[in-house]
C-alpha positions as CSV (number, residue, x, y, z in Angstrom):
1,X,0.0,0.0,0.0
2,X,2.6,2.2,0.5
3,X,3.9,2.8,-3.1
4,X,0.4,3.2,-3.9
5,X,-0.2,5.7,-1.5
6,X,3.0,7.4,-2.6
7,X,2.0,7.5,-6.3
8,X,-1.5,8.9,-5.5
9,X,0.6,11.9,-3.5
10,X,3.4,12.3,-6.0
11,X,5.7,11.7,-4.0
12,X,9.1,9.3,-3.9
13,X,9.6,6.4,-2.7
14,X,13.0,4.5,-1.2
15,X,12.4,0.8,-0.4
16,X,14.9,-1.9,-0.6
17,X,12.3,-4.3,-1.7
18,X,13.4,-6.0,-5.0
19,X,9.5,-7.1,-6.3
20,X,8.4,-3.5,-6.5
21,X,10.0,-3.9,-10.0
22,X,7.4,-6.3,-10.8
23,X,4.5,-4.1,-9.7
24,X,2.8,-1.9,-13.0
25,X,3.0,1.2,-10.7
26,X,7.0,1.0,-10.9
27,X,9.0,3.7,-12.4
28,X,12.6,4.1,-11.5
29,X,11.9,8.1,-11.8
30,X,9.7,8.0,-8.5
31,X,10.7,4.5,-6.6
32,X,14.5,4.3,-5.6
33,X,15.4,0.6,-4.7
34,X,18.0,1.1,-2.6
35,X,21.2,-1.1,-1.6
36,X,24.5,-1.3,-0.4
37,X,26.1,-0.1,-4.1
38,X,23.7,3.0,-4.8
39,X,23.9,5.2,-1.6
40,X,25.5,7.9,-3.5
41,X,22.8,7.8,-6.4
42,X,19.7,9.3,-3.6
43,X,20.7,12.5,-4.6
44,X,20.1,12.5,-8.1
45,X,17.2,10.2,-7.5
46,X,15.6,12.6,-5.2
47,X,16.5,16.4,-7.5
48,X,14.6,15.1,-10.3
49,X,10.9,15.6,-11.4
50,X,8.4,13.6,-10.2
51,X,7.1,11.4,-13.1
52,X,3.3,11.3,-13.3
53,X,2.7,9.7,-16.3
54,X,1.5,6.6,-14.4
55,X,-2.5,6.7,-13.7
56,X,-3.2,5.6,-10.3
57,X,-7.0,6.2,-10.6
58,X,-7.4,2.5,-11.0
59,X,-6.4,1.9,-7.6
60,X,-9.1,4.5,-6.3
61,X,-11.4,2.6,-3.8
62,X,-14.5,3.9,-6.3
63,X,-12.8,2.3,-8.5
64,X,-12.0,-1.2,-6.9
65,X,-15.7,-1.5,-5.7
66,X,-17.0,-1.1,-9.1
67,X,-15.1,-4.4,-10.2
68,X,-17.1,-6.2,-7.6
């Protein structure tokens, strides 16, 4: 839920989970998968532009209920 809730508030997300790759939501330009060899890449991660080309509106509760 967190990524999600991340996304919806265009915001960034660090995680050191590896799956989040997997997720459709991902985009290297907003989630940061941090580990021991990119410590010194949160900088650059963090000055650029949020990228909100991903539509969360799918994972609006509205929109959930309606596929029940």
């Amino acid at each position: 839920m967190r990524p999600i809730e991340a996304g919806f508030l265009k915001k960034k997300l660090i995680t050191n989970n590896l799956s989040i790759k997997k997720e459709p939501y991902y985009n290297s330009n907003n989630i940061f998968i941090l580990n021991e060899n990119n410590h010194d890449q949160i900088k650059d991660f963090l000055e650029n532009k949020f990228d909100d080309s991903i539509d969360f509106e799918n994972y609006e509760i509205e929109n959930w209920l309606k596929n029940f």
